[in-house]
C-alpha positions as CSV (number, residue, x, y, z in Angstrom):
1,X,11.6,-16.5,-19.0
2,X,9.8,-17.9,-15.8
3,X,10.6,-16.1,-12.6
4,X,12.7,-19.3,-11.4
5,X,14.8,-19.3,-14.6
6,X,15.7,-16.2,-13.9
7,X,16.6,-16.8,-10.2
8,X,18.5,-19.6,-11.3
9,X,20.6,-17.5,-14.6
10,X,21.2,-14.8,-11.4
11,X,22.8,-17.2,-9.1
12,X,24.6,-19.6,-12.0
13,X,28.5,-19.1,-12.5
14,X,27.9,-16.1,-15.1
15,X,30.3,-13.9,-13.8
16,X,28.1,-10.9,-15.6
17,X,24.1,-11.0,-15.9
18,X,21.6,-8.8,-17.4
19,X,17.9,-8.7,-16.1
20,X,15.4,-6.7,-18.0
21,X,12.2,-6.2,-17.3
22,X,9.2,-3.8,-17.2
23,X,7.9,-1.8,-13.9
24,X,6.1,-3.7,-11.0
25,X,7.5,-7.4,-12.9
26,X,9.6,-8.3,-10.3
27,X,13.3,-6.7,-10.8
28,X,14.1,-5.8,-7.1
29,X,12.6,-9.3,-5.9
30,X,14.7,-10.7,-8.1
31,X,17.2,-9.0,-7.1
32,X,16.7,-8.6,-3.5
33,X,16.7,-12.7,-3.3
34,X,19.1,-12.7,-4.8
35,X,21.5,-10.3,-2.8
36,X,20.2,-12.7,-0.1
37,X,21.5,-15.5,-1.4
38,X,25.4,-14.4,-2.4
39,X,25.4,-13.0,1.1
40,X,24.7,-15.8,2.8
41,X,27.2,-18.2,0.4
42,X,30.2,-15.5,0.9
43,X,33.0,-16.5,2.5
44,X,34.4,-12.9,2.7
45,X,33.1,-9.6,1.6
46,X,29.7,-7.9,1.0
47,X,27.4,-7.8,-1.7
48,X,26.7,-3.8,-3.3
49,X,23.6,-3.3,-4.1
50,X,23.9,0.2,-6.4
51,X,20.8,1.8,-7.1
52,X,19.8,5.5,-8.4
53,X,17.1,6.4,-6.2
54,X,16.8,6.4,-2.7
55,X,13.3,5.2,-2.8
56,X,15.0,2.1,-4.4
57,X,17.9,1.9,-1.3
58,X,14.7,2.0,1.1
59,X,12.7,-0.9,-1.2
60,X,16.2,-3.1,-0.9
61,X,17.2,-2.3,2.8
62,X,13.9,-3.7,3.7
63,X,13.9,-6.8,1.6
64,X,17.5,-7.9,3.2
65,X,17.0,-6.8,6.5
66,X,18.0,-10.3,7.6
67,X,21.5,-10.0,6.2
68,X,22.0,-6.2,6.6
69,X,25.9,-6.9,8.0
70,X,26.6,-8.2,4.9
71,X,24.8,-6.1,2.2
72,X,25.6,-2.8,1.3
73,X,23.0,-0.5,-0.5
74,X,24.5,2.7,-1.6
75,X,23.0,4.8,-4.8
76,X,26.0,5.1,-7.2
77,X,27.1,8.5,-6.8
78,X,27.6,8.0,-2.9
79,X,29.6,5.0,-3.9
80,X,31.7,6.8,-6.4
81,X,32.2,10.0,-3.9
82,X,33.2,7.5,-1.7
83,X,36.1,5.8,-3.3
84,X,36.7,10.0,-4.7
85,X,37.4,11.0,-0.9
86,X,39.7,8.3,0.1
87,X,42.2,9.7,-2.9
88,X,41.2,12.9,-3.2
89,X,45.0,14.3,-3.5
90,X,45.2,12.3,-6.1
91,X,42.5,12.8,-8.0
92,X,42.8,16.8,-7.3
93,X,39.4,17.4,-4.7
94,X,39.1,19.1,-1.8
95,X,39.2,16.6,1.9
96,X,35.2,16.6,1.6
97,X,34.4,15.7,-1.8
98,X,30.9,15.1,-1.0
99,X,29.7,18.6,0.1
100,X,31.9,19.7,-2.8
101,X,30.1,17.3,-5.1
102,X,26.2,18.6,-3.6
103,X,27.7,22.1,-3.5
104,X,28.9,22.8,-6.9
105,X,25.9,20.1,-8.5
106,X,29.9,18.2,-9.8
107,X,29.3,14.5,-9.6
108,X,29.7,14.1,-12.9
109,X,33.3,15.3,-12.6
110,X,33.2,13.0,-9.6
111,X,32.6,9.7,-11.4
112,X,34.3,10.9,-13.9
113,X,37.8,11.0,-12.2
114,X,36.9,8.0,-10.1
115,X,36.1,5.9,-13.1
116,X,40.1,6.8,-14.5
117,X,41.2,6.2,-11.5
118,X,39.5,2.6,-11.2
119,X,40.3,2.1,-15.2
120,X,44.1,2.6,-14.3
121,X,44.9,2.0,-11.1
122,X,44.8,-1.9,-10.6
123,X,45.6,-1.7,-6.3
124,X,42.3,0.5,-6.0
125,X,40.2,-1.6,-8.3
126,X,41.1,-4.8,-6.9
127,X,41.0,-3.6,-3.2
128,X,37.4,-2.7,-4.4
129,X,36.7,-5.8,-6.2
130,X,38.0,-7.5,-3.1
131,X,35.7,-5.7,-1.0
132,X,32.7,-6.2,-3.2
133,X,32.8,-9.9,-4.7
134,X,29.2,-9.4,-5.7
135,X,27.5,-6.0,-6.9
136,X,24.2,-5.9,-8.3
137,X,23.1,-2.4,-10.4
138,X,19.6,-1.8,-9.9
139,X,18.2,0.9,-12.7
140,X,21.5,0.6,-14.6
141,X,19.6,2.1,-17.4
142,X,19.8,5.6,-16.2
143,X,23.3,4.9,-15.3
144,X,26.0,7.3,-17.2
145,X,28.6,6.6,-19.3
146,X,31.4,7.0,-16.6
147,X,29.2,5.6,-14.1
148,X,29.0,2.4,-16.2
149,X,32.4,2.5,-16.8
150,X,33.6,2.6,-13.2
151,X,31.0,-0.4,-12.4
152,X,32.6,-2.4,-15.6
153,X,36.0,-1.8,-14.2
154,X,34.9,-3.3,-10.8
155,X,34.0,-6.1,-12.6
156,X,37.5,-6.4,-14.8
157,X,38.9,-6.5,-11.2
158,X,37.0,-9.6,-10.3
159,X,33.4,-8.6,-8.5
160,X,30.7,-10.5,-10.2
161,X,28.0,-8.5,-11.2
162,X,24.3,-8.4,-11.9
163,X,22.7,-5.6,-14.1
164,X,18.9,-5.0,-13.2
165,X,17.0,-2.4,-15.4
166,X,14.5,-1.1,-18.0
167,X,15.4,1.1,-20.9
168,X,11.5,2.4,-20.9
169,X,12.0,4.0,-17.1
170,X,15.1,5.9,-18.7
171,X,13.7,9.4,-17.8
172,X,17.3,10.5,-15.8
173,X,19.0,13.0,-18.1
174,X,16.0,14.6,-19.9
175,X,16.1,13.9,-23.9
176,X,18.8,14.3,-26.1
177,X,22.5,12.7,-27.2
178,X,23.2,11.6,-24.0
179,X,20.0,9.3,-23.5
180,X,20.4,7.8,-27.2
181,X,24.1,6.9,-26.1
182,X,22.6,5.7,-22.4
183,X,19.9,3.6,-24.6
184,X,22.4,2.0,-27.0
185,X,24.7,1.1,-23.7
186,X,22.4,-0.8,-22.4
187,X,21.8,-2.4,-25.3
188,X,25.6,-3.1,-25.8
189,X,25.3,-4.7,-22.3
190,X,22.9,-7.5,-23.1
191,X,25.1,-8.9,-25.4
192,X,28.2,-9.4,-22.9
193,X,26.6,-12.2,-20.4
194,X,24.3,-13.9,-19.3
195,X,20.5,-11.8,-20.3
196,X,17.0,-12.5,-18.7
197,X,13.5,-10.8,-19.2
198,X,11.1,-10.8,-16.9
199,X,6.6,-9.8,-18.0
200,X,5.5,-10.9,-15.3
201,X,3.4,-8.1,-13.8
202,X,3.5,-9.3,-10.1
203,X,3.0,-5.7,-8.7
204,X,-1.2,-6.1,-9.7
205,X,-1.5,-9.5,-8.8
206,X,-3.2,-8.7,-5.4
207,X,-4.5,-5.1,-6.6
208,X,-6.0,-5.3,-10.0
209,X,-4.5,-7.6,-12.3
210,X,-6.6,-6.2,-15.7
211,X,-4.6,-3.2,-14.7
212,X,-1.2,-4.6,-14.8
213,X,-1.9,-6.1,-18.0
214,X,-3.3,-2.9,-19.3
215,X,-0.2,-1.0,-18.1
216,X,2.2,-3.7,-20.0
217,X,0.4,-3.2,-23.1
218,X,0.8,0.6,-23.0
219,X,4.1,-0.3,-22.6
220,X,4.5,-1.3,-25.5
221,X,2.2,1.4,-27.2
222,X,4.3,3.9,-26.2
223,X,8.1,1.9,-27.1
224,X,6.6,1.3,-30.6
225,X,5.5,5.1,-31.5
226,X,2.0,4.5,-30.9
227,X,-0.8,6.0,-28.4
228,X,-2.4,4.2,-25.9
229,X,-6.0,3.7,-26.5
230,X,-9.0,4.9,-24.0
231,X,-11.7,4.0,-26.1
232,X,-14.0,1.4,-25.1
233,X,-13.8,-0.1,-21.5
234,X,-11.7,0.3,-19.4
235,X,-10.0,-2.1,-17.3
236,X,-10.6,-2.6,-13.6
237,X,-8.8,-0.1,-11.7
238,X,-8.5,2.4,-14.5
239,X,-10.3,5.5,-14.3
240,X,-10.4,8.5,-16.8
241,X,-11.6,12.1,-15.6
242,X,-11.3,15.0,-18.7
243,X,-11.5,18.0,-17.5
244,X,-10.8,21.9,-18.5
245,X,-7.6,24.0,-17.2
246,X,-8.4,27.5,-17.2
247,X,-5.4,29.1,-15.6
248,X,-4.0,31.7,-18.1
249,X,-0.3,29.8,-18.3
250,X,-1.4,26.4,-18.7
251,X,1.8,24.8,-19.0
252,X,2.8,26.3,-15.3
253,X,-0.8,27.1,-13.4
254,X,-3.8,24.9,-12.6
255,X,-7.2,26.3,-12.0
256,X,-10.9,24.5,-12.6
257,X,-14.2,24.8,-12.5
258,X,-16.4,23.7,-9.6
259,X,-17.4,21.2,-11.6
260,X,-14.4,19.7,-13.1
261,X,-12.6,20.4,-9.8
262,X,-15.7,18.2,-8.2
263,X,-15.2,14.5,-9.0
264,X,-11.5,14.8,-8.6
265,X,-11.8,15.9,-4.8
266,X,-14.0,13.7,-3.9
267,X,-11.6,10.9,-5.1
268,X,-8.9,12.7,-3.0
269,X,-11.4,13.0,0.0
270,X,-12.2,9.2,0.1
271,X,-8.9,7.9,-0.6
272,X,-7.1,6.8,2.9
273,X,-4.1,6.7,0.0
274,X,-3.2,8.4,-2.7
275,X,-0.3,9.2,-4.9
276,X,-0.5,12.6,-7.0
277,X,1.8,12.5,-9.7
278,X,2.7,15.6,-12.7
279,X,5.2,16.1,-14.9
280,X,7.1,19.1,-13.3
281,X,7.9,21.0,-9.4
282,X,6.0,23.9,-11.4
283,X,3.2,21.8,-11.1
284,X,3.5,19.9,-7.6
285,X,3.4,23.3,-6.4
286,X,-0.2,24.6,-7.9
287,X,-1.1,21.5,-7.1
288,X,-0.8,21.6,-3.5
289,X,-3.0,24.8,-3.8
290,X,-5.4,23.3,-5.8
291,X,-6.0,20.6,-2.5
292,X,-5.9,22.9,-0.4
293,X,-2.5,22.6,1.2
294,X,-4.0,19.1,2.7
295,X,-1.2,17.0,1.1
296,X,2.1,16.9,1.8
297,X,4.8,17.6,-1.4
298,X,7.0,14.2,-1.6
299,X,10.3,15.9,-1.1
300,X,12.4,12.9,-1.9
301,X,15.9,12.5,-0.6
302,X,17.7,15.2,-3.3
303,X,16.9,18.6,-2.1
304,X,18.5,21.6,-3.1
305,X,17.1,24.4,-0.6
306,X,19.3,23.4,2.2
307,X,22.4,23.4,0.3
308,X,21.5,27.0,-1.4
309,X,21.1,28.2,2.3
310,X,24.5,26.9,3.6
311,X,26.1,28.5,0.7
312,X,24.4,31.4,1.1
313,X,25.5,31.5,4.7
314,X,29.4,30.3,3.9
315,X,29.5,33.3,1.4
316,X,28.9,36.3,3.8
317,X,29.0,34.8,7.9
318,X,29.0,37.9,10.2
319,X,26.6,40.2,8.1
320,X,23.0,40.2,9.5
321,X,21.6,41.4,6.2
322,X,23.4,38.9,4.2
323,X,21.4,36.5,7.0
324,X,18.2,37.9,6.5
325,X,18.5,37.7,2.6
326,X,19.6,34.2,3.2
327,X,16.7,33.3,5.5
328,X,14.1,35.0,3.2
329,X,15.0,33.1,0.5
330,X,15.4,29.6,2.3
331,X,11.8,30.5,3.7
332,X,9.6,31.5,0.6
333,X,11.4,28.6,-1.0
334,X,9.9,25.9,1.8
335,X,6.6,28.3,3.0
336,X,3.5,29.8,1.3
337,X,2.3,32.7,2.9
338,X,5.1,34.4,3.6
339,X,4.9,37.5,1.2
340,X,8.0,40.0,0.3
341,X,5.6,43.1,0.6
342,X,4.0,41.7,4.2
343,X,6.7,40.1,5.5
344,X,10.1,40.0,3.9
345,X,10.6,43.6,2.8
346,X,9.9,44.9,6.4
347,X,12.0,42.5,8.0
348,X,15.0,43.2,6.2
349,X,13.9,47.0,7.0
350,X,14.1,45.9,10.3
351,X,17.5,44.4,10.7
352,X,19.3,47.2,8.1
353,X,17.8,50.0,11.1
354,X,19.3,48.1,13.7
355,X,15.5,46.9,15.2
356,X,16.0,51.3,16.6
357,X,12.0,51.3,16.8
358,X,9.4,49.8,19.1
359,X,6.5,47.7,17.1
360,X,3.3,45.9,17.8
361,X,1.8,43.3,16.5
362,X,3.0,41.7,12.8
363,X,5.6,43.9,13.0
364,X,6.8,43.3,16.6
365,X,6.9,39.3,15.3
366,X,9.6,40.2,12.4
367,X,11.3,42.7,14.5
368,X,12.0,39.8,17.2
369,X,13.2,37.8,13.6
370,X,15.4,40.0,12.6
371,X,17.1,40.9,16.2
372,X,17.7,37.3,16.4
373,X,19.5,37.4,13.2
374,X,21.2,41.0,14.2
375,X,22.6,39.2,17.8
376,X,23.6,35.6,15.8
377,X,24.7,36.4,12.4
378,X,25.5,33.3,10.9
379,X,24.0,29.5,10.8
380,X,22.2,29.5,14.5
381,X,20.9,32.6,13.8
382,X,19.0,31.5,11.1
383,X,17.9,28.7,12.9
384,X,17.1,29.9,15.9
385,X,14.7,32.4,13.3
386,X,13.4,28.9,11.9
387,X,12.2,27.9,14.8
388,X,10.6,31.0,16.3
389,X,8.8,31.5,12.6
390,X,7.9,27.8,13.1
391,X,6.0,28.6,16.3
392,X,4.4,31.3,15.1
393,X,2.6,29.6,12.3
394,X,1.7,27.0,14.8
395,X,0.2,29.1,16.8
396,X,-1.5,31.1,14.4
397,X,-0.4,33.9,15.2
398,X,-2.0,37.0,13.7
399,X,-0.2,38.1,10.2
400,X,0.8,34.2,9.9
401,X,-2.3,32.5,9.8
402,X,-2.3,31.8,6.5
403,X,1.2,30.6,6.2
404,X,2.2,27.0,6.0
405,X,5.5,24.9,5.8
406,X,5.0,23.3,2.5
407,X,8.6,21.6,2.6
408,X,8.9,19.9,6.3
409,X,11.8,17.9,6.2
410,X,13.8,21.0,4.5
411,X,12.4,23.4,6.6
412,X,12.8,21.0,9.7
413,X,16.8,20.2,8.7
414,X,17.5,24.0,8.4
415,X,16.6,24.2,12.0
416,X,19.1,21.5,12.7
417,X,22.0,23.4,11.6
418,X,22.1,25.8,14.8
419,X,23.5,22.4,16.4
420,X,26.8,22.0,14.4
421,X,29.6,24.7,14.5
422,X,29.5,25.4,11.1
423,X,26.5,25.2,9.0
424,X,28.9,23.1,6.3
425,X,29.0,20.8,9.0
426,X,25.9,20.5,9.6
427,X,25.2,19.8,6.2
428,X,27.3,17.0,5.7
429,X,26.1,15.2,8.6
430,X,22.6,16.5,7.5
431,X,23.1,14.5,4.4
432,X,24.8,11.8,5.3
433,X,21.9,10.7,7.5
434,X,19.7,11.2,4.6
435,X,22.0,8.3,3.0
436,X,21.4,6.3,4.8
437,X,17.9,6.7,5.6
438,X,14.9,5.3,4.3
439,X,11.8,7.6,3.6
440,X,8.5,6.9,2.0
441,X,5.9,9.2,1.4
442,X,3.0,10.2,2.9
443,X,-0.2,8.4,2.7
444,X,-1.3,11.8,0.6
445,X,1.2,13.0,-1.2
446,X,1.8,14.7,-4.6
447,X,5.3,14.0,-6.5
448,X,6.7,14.6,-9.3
449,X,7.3,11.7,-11.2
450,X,10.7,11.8,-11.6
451,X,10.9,11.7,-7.4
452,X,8.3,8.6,-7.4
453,X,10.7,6.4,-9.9
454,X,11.0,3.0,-7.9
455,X,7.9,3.9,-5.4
456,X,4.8,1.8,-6.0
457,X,1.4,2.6,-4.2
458,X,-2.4,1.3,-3.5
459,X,-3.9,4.3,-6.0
460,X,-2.2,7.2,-7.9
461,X,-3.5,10.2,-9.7
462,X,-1.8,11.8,-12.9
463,X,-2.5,15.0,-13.7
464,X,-2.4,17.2,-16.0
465,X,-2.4,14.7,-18.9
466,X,-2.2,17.0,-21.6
467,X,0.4,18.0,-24.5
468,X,2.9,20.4,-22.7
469,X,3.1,18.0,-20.0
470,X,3.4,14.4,-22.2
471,X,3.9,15.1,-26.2
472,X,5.1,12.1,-28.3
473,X,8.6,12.5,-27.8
474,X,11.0,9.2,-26.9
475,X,11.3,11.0,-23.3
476,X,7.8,11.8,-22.9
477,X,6.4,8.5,-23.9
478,X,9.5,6.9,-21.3
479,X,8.0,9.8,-18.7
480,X,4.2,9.0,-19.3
481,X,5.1,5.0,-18.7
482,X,6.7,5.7,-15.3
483,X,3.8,7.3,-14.3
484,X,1.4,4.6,-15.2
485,X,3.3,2.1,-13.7
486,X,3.4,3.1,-9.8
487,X,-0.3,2.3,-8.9
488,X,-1.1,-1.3,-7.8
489,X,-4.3,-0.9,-7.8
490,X,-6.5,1.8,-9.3
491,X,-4.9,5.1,-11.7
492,X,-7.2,7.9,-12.2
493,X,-6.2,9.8,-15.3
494,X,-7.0,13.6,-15.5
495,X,-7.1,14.4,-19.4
496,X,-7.6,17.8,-20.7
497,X,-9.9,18.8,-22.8
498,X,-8.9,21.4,-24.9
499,X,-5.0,20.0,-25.5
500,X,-5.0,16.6,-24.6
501,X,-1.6,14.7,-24.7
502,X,-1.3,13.0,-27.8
503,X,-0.4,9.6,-26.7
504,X,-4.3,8.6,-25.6
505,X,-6.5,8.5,-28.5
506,X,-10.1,8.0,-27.2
């Protein structure tokens, strides 16, 4: 279909309408004009714009800016939390059912029990419905099955609603029964309204288009079984560097030759952009030693350090060891540099003997640590720590020179907490401004690729290309494609040599 057929099946009288199409071919414009649109024409209401990744909210908040008062971009399980804490008696959770949710990794029970209670209850469904004449899924592939459900019951209730997605970015939910059941729903789905398809690979058109065409054909490469040829020339904007990893665990570690290492930091060094992408955090973490510490790690919006610290904290307030175990395990998770044997081991020391003994230099700096954490034993403690160790590394201050903050935004939130009562507090308004937020990496920045799903960029780099990383199963090939898909206008691919992945054949 043409991009203005598709405009025109979103807006006709269809009261349910399917969109598919691959990566970069014009989904969310689609859809974001849309949204546009409906808000404008309603009388009453708001349009719901439901998406699974907050890089996606951040792409849609700033395509509808003009009609933000009347468009409402939540992802789906903020939605469903949502609806969950204004009958949480009824549906048996605790008053916050959000920092339960986050704390006990539950919102599967969540939209689970809010999708009954939407199925059965007609006053909530329609009071929903009545809220939300219009919602529009965005990524519905990766949606689950109660998810789907509680979306489907919105729309028995009377929103009209508009499914956006791509069964070949399905990479939510790893491999297995539950993605073969997510794949067969969506393809259920087509067949109950109105269905469009979209190839029209607009995200290239002002980068390099031979690259967007060479990207759709992997596409379907890779949906068919097959392997994405490398032999011959290569398109404009594709680039293919093979190269050797020595490390002695390949599958975690990353280390090169100077002369493999060579041609792929020069193309970081002259890049004012560039987008690092692997399959794994094992990875992202070598590779930010592997360039030196001079790109940041794309953290995301979904991090799982500050909640581990609050619970830590919430299990044991009052008990400065308890806090120092706590803070030493929030800070190795966000810092390199800060070793157990040179740093952690003797500040615990410190704050079990009661800071009894006078020290100089290293020592001095994590006795003053732990006698903050022996005087505040609980959340502002810890921060108050934070931000002293922050100023030390600053500072480079001997015995932390060659630390660094590797997780900013974590690191930089954990501080926050010393300005909320309770450090449960603070994490619920900690993460409700992360809702409704909208970050974007980095100029530099190395992500996993689940965390760059719905990002786009000028140039990306995908490395390690080899058989751990991307074999030939259905949720590698889905993985591999996501990956290709985010650069607009040049992809260097980093193949290795001695296990290459098998879907290139060269």
């Amino acid at each position: 279909m043409t991009d203005e057929e598709v405009g025109a099946l979103l807006s006709s009288d269809l009261e349910l309408v399917v969109i598919e199409a691959p990566a970069g071919c014009g989904k969310t414009f689609q859809g974001a004009n849309y949204a546009l649109r409906a808000a404008q024409q309603m009388p009453v209401g708001r349009v719901l714009i439901l998406t699974h990744t907050h890089a996606a909210r951040s792409v849609f908040a700033s395509r509808t800016r003009g009609v933000s008062d009347r468009v409402e971009i939540r992802t789906i399980d903020s939605f469903l939390t949502e609806i969950a804490a204004m009958y949480h008696r009824s549906l048996d959770f605790p008053e916050d059912v959000g920092s339960w949710a986050r704390e006990n990794n539950a919102y599967e029970i969540v939209a689970s029990r809010t999708r009954e209670l939407l199925e059965h209850s007609v006053t909530v469904s329609h009071a929903a419905a009545a809220r939300y004449p219009v919602i529009i899924c965005d990524e519905h592939q990766d949606a689950s099955a109660d998810q789907h459900a509680a979306v489907l019951a919105l729309h028995r209730a009377g929103s009209v609603v508009r499914f956006l997605g791509d069964p070949m970015q399905l990479i939510y939910g790893g491999a297995g029964k539950g993605t073969r059941m997510a794949l067969e729903r969506w393809k259920h789905l087509t067949a109950l309204g109105g269905l469009g398809r979209l190839t029209n690979p607009h995200r290239w058109q002002n980068g390099s288009p031979e690259l967007g065409q060479w990207v759709l054909d992997a596409r379907e490469a890779l949906a068919n079984g097959g392997a994405i040829s490398l032999a011959g020339p290569l398109p404009k904007g594709l680039s293919v560097i093979h190269a050797t990893n020595s490390a002695r665990v390949v599958r975690k570690a990353l280390s090169m030759s100077r002369e493999d290492r060579l041609p792929i930091a020069t193309l970081a060094n002259k890049s004012n952009q560039l987008l690092v992408l692997t399959a794994g955090n094992d990875r992202v973490d070598h590779l930010n030693a592997f360039f030196n510490r001079s790109m940041r790690i794309w953290e995301g919006h979904s991090r799982d350090d500050l909640s581990t610290l609050v619970r830590d904290v919430e299990r044991n307030p009052g008990r400065a060891a308890d806090m120092a175990d706590a803070f030493l395990a929030f800070v190795t998770a966000t810092c390199k540099g800060f070793t157990v044997s040179g740093h952690g081991q003797r500040l615990r020391e410190e704050v079990v003997d009661g800071c009894s003994k006078p020290r100089r230099g290293l020592p001095s700096h994590l006795q003053s640590l732990a006698r903050i954490l022996l005087e505040n034993p609980d959340h502002k403690g810890i921060s108050i720590a934070l931000l002293q160790l922050k100023g030390l590394i600053a500072s480079k201050t001997a015995g932390f020179t060659h630390m660094s903050i590797d997780l900013k935004s974590e690191f930089h939130d954990a501080i926050k907490l010393g300005d909320f009562l309770t450090a449960k507090d603070g994490l619920a308004e900690i993460n409700r401004r992360r809702t409704f937020s909208h970050p974007e990496p980095w100029k530099k920045s190395i992500s996993t690729v689940h965390k760059s799903k719905g990002l786009e960029c000028e140039n990306a780099l995908m490395m390690m290309c080899d058989r751990h990383s991307f074999s030939s199963t259905e949720y590698k090939r889905r993985l591999m494609y996501v990956g290709l898909s985010r650069a607009k206008k040049s992809l260097t691919l980093i193949v290795c040599r001695e296990n290459p992945t098998p879907l290139f054949t060269f």
